[in-house]
C-alpha positions as CSV (number, residue, x, y, z in Angstrom):
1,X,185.6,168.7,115.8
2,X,183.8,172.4,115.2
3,X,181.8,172.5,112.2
4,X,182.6,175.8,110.1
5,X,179.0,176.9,109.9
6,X,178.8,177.3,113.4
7,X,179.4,181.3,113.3
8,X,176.6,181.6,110.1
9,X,172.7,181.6,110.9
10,X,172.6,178.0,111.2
11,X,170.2,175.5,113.2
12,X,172.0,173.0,115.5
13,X,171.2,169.4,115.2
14,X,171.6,165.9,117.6
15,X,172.0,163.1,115.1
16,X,170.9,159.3,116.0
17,X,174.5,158.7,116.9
18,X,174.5,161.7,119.2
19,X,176.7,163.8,117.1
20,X,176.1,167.2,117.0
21,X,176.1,169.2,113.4
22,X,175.1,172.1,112.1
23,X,172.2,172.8,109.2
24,X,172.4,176.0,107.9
25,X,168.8,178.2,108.4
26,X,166.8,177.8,104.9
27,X,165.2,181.7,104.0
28,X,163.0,180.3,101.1
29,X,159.3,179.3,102.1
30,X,159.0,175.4,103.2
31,X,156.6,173.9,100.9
32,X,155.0,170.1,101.0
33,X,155.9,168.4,98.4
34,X,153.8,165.1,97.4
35,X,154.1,162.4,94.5
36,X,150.8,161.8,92.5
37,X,149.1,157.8,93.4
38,X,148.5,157.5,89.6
39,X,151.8,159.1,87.8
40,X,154.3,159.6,90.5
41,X,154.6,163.3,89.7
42,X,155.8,165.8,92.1
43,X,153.4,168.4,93.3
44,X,153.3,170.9,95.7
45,X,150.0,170.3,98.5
46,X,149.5,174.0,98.9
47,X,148.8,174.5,95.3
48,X,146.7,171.7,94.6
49,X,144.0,170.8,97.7
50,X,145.6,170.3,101.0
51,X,145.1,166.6,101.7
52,X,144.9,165.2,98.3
53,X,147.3,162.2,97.2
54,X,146.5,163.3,93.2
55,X,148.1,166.0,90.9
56,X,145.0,167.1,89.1
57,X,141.7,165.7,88.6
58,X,142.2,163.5,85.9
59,X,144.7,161.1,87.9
60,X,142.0,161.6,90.8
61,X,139.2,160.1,88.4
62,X,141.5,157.4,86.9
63,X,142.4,156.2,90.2
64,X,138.9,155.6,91.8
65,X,137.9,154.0,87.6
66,X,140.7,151.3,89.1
67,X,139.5,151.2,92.3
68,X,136.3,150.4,91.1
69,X,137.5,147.6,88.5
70,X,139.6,145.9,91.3
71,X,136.5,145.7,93.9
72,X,134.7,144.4,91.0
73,X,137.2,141.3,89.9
74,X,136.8,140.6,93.6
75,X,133.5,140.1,93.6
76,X,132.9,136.5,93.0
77,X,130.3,135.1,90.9
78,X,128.3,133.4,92.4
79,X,127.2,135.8,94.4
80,X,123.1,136.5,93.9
81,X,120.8,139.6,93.7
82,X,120.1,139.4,97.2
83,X,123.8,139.5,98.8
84,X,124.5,142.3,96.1
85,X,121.5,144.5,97.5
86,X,122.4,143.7,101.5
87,X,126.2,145.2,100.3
88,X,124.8,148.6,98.9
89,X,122.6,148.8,101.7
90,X,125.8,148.4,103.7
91,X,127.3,151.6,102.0
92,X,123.9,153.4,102.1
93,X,123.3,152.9,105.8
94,X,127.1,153.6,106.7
95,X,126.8,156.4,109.6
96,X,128.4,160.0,108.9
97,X,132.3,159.7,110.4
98,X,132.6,155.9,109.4
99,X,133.6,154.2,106.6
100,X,132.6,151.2,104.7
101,X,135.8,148.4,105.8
102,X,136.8,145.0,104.4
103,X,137.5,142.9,107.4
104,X,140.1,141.0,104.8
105,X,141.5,143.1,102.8
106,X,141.0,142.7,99.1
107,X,144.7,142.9,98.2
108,X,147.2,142.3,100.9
109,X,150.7,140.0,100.3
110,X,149.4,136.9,102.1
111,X,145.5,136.7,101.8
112,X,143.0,137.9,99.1
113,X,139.5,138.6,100.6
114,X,136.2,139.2,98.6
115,X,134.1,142.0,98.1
116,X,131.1,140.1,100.1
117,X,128.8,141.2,102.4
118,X,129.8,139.1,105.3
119,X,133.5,140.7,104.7
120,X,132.4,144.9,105.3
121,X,131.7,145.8,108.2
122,X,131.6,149.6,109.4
123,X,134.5,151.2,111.0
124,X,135.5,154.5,112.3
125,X,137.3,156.6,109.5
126,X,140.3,157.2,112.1
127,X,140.1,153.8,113.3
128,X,140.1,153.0,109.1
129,X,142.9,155.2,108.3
130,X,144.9,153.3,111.3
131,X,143.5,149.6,110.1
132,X,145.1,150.2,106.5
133,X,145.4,147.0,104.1
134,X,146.5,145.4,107.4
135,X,145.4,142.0,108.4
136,X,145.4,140.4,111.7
137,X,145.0,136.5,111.6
């Protein structure tokens, strides 16, 4: 069966099934749309920095103020002085392209790690990116 947009400007189009249809050509500007990490807003990428998950700066700020309050109520407390200095050494001393990694993941559906020094390690920010709240047991 023909589709009746076959003799408009229209794109043609394979669907999983194998099907063939028809999508008719779009003339407005394609722009990247996002949803903000903090209030689940919709906002366009162009406008507002390119690879940014946040609407404006204030849900930026108020996301890394959480971020910072979860890694804190992981940190347990018994940990001393000592272990606390050797972590922010750890993020002081963390080469240029890598990134400062929990090797158990401090929220994750079946294990809760600690914000420890024995659980950061350094890993490459691609290899990071890739790693995500992943854990491999």
């Amino acid at each position: 069966m023909e589709c009746s947009l076959k003799n408009r400007k229209t794109t043609t189009h394979i669907s999983a099934s194998g099907l063939k249809y028809y999508r008719p050509k779009l003339k407005y500007k394609k722009r990247k749309y996002n949803f903000c990490r903090v209030c689940f807003n919709a906002y366009c990428r162009e406008v507002f920095g390119g690879g940014t998950a946040f609407c404006s700066k204030p849900c930026e700020n108020a996301y890394y103020v959480a971020r910072r309050c979860r890694i804190r109520e992981r940190m347990p407390k018994w940990i001393t002085v000592d272990q606390i200095a050797e972590m922010a050494l750890m993020y002081l001393n963390c080469p240029q392209d890598n990134d400062v990694d929990h090797i158990i993941p401090l929220k994750h559906k079946r294990v809760s790690g600690l914000h420890v020094p024995w659980n950061l390690q350094h890993l490459d920010h691609e290899e990071n990116i890739r790693k995500g709240n992943s854990f491999e047991s």
